[in-house]
C-alpha positions as CSV (number, residue, x, y, z in Angstrom):
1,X,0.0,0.0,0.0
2,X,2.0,3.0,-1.0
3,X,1.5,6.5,1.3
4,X,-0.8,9.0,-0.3
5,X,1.2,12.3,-0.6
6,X,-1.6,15.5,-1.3
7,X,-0.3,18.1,-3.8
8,X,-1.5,20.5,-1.0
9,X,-2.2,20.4,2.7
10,X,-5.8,21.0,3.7
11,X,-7.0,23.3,5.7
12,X,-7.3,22.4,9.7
13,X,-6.3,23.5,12.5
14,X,-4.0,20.9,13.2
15,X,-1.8,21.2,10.3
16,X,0.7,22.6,12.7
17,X,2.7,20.5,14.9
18,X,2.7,22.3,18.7
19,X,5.5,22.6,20.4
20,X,4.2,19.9,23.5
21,X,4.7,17.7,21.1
22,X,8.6,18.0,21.4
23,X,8.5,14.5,22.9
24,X,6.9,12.6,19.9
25,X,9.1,14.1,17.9
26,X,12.4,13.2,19.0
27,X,10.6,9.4,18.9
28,X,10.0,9.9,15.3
29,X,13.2,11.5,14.6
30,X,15.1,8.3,15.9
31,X,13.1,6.5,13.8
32,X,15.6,6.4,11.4
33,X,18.4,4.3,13.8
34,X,16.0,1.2,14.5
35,X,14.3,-0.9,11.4
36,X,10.9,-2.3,11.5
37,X,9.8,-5.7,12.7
38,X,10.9,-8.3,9.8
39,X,13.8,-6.2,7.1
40,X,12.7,-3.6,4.7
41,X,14.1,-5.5,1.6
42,X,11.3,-6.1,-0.2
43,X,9.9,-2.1,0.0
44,X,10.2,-0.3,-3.1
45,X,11.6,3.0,-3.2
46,X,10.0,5.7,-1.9
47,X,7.6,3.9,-0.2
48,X,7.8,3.0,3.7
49,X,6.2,-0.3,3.3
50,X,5.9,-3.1,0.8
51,X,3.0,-4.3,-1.3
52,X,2.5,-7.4,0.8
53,X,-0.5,-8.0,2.9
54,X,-0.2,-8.5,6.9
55,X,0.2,-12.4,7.3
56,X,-0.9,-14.4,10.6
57,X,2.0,-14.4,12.5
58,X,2.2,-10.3,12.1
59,X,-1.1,-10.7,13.1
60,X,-0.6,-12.7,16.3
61,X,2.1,-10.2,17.0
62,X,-0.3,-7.6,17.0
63,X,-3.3,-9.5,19.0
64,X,-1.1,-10.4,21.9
65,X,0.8,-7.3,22.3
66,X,-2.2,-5.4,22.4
67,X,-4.2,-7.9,24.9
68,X,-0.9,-7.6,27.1
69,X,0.1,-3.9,27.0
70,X,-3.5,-3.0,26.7
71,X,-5.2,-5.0,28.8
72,X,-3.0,-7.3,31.0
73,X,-0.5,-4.3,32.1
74,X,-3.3,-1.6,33.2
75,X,-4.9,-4.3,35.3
76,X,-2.3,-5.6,37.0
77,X,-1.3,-1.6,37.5
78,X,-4.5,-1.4,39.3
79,X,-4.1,-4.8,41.5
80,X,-0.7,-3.3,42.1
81,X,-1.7,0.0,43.5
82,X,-3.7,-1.5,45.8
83,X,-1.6,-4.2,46.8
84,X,-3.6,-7.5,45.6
85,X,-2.1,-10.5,45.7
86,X,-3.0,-11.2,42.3
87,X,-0.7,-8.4,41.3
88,X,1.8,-10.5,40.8
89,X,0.4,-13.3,38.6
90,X,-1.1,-10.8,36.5
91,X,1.7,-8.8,35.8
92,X,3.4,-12.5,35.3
93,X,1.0,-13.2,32.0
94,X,1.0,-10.0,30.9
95,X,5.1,-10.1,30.6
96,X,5.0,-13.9,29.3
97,X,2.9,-12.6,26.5
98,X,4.3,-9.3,26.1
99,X,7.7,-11.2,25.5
100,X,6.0,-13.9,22.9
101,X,4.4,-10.9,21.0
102,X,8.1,-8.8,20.8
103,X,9.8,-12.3,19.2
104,X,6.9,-12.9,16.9
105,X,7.2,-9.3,15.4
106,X,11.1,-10.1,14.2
107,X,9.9,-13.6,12.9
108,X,7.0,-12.5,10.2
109,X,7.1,-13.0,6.7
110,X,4.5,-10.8,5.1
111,X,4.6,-6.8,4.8
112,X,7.6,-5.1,5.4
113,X,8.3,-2.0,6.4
114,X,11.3,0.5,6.5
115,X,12.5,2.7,9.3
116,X,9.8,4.1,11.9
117,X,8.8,5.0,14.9
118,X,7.1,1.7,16.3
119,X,10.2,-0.3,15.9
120,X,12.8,2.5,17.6
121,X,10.3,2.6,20.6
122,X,9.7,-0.8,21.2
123,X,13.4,-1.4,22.7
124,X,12.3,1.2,25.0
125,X,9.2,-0.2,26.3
126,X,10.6,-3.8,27.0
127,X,13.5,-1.8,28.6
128,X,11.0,-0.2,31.2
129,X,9.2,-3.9,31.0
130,X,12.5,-5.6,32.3
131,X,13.1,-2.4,35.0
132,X,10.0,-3.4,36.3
133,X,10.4,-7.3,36.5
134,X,13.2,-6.8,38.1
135,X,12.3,-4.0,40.6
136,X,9.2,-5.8,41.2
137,X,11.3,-8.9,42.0
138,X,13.8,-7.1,44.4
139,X,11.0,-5.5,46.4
140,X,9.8,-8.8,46.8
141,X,12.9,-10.1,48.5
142,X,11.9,-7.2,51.5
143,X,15.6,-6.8,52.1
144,X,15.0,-4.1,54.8
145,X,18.4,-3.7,57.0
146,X,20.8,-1.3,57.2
147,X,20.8,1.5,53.7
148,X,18.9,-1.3,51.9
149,X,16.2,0.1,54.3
150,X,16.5,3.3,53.9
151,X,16.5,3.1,50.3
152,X,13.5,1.3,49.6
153,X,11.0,3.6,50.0
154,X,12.3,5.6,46.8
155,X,12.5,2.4,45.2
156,X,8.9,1.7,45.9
157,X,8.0,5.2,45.1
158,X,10.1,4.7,41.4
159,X,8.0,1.3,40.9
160,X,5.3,3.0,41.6
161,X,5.8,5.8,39.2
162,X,7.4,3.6,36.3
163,X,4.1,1.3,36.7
164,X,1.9,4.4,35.8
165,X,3.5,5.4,32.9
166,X,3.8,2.4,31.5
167,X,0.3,2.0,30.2
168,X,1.0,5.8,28.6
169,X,4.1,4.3,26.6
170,X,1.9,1.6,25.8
171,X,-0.4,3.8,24.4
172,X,2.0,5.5,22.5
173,X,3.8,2.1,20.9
174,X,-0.1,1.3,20.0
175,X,-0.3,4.3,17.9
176,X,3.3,4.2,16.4
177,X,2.2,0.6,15.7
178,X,-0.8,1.4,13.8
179,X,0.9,4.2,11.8
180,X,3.9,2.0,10.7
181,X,1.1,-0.9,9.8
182,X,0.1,1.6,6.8
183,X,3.1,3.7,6.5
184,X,1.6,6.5,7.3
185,X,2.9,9.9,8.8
186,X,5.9,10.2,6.5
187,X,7.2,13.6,5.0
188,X,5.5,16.4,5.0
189,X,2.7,14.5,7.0
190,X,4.4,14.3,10.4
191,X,3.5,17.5,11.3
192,X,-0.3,17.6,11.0
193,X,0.1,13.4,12.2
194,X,1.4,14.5,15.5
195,X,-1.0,17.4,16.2
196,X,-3.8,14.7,15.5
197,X,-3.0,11.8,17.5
198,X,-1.4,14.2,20.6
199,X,-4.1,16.8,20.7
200,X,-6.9,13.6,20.1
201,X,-5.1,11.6,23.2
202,X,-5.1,14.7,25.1
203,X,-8.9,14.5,25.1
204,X,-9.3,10.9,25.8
205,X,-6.6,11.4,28.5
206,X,-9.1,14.1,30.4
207,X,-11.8,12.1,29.5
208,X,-9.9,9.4,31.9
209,X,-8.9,12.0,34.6
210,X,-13.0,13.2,34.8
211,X,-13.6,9.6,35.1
212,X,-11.2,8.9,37.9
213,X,-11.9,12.3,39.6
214,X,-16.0,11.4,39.7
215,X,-15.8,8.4,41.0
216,X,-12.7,8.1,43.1
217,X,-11.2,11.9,43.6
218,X,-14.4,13.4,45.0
219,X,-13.1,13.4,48.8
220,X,-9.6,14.4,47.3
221,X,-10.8,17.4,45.6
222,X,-13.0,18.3,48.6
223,X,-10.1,18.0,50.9
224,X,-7.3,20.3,48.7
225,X,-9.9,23.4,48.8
226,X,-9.7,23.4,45.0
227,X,-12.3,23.3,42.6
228,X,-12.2,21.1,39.3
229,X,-12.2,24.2,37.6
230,X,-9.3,25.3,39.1
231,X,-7.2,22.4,37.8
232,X,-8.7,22.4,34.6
233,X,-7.8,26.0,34.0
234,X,-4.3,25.9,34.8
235,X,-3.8,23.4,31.8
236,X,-6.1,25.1,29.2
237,X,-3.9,28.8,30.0
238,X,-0.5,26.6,30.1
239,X,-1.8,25.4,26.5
240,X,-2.6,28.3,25.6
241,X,0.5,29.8,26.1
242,X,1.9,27.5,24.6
243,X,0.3,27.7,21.1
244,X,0.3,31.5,21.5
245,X,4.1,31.9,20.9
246,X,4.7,28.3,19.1
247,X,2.2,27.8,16.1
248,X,3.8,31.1,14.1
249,X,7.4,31.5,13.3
250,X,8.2,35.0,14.0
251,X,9.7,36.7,11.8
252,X,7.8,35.3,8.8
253,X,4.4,36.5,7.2
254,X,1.2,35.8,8.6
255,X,-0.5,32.9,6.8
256,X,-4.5,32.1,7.5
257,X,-3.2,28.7,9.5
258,X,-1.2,30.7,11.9
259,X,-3.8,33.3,12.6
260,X,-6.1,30.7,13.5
261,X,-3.6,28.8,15.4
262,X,-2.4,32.0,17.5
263,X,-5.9,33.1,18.1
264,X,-7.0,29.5,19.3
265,X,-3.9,29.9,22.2
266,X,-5.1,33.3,23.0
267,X,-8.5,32.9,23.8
268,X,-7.2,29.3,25.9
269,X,-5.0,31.3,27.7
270,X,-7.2,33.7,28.5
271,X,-9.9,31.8,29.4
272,X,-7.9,30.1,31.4
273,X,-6.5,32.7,33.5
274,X,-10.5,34.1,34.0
275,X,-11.1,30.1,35.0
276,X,-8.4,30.1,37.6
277,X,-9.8,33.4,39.1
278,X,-13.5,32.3,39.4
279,X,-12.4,28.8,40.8
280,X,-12.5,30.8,44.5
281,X,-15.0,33.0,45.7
282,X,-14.4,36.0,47.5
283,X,-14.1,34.3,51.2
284,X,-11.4,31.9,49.6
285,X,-14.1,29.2,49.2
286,X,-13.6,27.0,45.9
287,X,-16.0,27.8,43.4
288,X,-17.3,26.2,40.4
289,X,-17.3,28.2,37.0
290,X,-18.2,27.1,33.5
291,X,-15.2,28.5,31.6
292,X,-13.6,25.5,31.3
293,X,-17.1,24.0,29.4
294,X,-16.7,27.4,27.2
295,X,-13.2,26.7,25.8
296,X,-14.2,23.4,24.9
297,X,-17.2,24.5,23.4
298,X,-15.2,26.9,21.3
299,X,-12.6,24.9,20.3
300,X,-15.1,22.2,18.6
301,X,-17.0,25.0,17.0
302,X,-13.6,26.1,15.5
303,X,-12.8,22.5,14.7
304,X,-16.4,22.2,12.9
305,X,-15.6,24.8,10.4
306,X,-12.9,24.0,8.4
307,X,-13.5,22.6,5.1
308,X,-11.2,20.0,3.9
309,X,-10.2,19.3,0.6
310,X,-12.0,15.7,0.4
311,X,-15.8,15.3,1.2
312,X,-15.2,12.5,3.9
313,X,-12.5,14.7,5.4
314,X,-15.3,17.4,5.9
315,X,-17.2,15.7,7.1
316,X,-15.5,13.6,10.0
317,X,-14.2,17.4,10.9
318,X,-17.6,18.3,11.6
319,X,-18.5,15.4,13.5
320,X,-15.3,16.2,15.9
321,X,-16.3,19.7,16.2
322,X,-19.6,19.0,17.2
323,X,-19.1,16.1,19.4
324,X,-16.7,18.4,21.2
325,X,-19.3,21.1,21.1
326,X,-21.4,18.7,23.1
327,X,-18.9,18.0,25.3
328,X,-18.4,21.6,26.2
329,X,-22.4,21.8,26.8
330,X,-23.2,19.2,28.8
331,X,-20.2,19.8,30.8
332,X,-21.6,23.6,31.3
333,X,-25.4,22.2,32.1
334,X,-23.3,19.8,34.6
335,X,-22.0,22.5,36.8
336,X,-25.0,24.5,36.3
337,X,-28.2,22.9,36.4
338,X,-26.9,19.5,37.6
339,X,-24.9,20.4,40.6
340,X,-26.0,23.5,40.5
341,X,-22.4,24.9,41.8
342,X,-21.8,21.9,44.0
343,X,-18.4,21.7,44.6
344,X,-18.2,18.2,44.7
345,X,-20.5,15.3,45.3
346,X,-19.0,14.3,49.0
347,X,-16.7,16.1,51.5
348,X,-13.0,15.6,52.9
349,X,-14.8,12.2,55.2
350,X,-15.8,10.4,51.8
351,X,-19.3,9.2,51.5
352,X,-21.2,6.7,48.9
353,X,-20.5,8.5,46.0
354,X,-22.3,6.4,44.0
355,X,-25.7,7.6,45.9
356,X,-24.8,11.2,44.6
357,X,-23.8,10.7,40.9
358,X,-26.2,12.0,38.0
359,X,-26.3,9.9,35.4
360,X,-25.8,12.9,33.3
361,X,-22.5,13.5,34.5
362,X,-21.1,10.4,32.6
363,X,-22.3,12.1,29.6
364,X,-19.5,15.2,28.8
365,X,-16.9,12.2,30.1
366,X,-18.3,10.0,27.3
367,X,-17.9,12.7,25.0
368,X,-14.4,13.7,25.4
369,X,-12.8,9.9,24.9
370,X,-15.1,10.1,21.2
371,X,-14.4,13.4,20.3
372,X,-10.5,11.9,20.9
373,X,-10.9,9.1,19.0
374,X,-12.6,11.0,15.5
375,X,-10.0,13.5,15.9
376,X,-7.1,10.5,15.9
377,X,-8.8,9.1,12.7
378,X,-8.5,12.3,11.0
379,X,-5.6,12.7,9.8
380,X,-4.8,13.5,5.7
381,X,-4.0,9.8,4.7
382,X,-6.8,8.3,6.8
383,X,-9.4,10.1,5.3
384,X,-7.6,9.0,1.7
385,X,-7.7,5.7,2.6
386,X,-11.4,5.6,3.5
387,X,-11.9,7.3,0.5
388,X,-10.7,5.0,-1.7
389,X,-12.2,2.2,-0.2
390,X,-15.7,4.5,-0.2
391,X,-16.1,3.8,3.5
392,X,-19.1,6.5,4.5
393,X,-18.5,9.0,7.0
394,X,-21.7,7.7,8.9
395,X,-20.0,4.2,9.1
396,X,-17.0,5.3,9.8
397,X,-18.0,7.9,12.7
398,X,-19.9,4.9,14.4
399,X,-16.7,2.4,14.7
400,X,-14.9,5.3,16.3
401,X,-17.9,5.6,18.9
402,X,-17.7,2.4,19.1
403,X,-14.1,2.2,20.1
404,X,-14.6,5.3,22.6
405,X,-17.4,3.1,24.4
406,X,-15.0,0.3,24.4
407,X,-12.2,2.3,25.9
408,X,-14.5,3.9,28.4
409,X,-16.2,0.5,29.7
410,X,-12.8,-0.3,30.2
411,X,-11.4,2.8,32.7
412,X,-14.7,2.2,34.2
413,X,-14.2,-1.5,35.1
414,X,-10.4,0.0,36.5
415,X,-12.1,2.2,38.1
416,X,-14.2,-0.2,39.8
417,X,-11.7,-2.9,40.4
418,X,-9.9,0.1,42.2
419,X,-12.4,1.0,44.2
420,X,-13.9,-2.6,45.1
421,X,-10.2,-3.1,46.9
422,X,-9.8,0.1,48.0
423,X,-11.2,0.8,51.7
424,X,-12.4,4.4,51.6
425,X,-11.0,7.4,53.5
426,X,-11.0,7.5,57.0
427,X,-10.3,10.6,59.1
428,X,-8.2,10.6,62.0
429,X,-10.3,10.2,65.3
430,X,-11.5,12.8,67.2
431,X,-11.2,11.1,70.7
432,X,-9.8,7.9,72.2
433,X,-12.1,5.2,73.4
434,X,-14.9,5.5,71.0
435,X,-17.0,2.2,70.2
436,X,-18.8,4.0,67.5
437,X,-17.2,5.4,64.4
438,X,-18.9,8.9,64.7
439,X,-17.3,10.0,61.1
440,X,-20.5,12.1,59.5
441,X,-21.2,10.8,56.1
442,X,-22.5,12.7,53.1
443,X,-26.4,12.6,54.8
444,X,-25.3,13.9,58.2
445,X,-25.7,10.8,60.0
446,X,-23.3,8.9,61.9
447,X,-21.5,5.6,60.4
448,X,-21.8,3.2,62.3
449,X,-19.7,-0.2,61.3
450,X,-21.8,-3.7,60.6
451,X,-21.2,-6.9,59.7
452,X,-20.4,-6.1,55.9
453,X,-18.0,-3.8,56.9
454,X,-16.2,-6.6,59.4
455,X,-16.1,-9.0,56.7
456,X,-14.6,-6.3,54.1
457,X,-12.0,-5.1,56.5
458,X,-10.9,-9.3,57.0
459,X,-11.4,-9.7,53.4
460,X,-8.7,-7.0,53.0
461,X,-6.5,-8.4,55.9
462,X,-6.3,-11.7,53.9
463,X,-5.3,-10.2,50.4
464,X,-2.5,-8.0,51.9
465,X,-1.1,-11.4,54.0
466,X,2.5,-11.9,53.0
467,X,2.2,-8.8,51.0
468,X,3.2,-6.0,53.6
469,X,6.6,-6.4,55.4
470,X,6.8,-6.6,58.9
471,X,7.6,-2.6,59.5
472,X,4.4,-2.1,56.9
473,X,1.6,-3.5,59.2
474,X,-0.5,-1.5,60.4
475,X,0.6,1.5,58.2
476,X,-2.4,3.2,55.9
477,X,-2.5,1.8,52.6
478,X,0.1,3.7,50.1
479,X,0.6,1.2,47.1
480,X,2.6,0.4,44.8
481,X,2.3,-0.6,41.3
482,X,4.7,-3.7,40.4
């Protein structure tokens, strides 16, 4: 399948590659030191892959390496952080395959493909796999005495921290992979690749934060005096600086791109700072403010209204702009006429935060992991691709909202698994000698323990058993990812 190369660029507002994306693009400027999986012999010139299909081992390659670093990994992340004993064994499968699926993608015999960024990036990853194996198994060994004891709790901490962004790398290798599957993003299309797939994961990555924040960061937020807003407004007028200086080269004329570019950092940063100074109220109180839903709402309304040079192209652009439109809405009716300025759903105690959810909050959360994933499958050559193959935009809008449901069943069921091992927040005690755990829940009334509560606390005792070190019992419950 050769790479489709447009006599001209069209017109979006991603055609521009930012400046955050510094990282991804040292990755694909070392592309050129590693080869793909399998020789680039066959691969006529010019072209970054050859004309052969993807046979069944390249195939099995790709099934377990996704199942493992996409499944396997983030679970066993989760059993890790809070210290299940079937961390272990599940971080054991997910590195059996995960070693498999790396040999099987230097064995294939079908497509080739030449230098890119999946192959440089895969030494990486298995480089952070074996760090972790073999951090995992030293912490094991609870060699506690003398500096090894001092030491360890920065090596639990860097476990900890390398087990988090692992599933991130993994993220990334899964989008270098299915670049390099097409030999895509070569050229002149790296730029306007990158500012696709960074800008769309950026989405889907607050999309995940929301989603961990509603259902497990209520009492956090509640206890750092901050509002949502707060947070959120910090990053969109960090952006926005961002852009502002980086998406024109100074010094050069004004082209319509850069105008729109500039003007799209502005008003983020802007906004932003307006955000930051609404998220408190005069008496220092955190306060919620829609600005954040109004940035969002703008930026899909610029999105919507680009035409592109292909039909399809147009019209998947609109479908991002106005999905991210909604998102922007609903997330302002949230605040609103939802919560109506609620700070959040439970205070510093914790509560039953599922007793206070709307089933209308899920809905801007839902909207930001598919407004990520249209925007991904956006780029110039994807659109020529499903042109050629005169794949609808209807059909093609509803796989990716397919996918986005997918992903966010997924960081739901995390979520869950997180919270079904995690005992809730518990204040320190008032007084000394109390029967009754007086700790005022999000009703007013007093908790009292029963007998479901006695058999989750020695349902807990028995998954931490031979987990915890003797100096760790009877500490609070700080994780670690292995």
């Amino acid at each position: 399948m050769a790479t489709v190369i447009f006599p001209t660029r069209p017109t979006t507002l991603a055609t521009r590659m930012p400046s955050s994306a510094l990282t991804l693009t040292a990755l694909v400027a070392l592309a050129p030191l590693a080869f793909a999986h399998g020789g680039h012999e066959e691969i006529p010139a010019g072209e970054a892959i050859s004309a052969k299909p993807i046979d069944n081992t390249l195939w099995i390659h790709i099934l377990l390496q996704s199942f493992a670093w996409g499944i396997v990994f983030p679970t066993g992340m989760v059993l890790g952080l809070v210290r299940s004993r079937w961390h272990v064994p599940t971080q054991v499968l997910g590195t059996a395959l995960a070693v498999v699926g790396y040999f099987l993608g230097h064995l294939h015999k079908g497509r080739q493909f030449g230098p890119n960024a999946h192959a440089g990036f895969a030494n990486w990853l298995m480089i952070m796999l074996i760090a972790q194996v073999v951090g995992g198994a030293y912490l094991r060994l609870h060699l506690e005495r003398g500096i090894l004891g001092k030491v360890r709790p920065w090596q639990v901490r860097g476990h900890k921290i390398l087990g988090i962004l692992m599933p991130v790398a993994a993220w990334v290798q899964m989008l270098f992979g299915g670049i390099a599957s097409q030999g895509f993003c070569q050229g002149e299309h790296i730029g306007q690749c990158l500012a696709h797939f960074i800008m769309g994961s950026a989405f889907i990555a607050y999309g995940i934060v929301l989603t961990i924040l509603l259902l497990n960061g209520q009492a956090w937020l509640a206890r750092t005096g901050r509002s949502q807003e707060f947070w959120d407004s910090c990053i969109i007028a960090a952006w926005g600086c961002v852009n502002t200086f980086t998406e024109h080269h100074w010094g050069d004329p004004w082209r319509q791109n850069d105008l729109q570019h500039t003007s799209m950092g502005i008003i983020w940063w802007a906004a932003g700072l307006v955000g930051i100074w609404l998220s408190r109220d005069r008496q220092g109180r955190p306060k919620r403010n829609v600005i954040p839903g109004i940035v969002i709402f703008l930026t899909g309304w610029g999105m919507s209204g680009h035409a592109q040079h292909l039909e399809l192209s147009t019209h998947v652009h609109a479908v991002f702009g106005y999905t991210l439109m909604a998102a922007g809405l609903t997330r302002i009716i949230e605040i609103s006429f939802i919560l109506r300025d609620k700070p959040t759903l439970v205070g510093p105690e914790g509560g039953d935060v599922d007793a206070e959810i709307n089933s209308w909050q899920y809905l801007p959360v839902f909207l930001l992991f598919a407004s990520g994933f249209v925007f991904m499958a956006a780029t110039e050559e994807q659109m020529a691709l499903m042109a050629t193959a005169e794949v609808t935009h209807v059909s093609y809008i509803l796989i990716l909202y397919s996918l986005a449901f997918l992903l966010f069943l997924f960081v739901l069921m995390l979520v869950h698994l997180y919270s079904a091992y995690r005992p809730p927040y518990t204040p320190k005690p008032r007084g000394a000698g109390n029967s009754v755990d007086e700790t005022p829940r999000a009703n007013g009334h007093a908790r009292v323990p029963n007998a479901t509560d006695r058999q989750a606390a020695d349902a807990e005792e028995f998954e931490l058993e031979g987990l915890m070190s003797d100096d760790e019992e009877g500490k609070p419950l700080n994780g670690h990812a292995h």
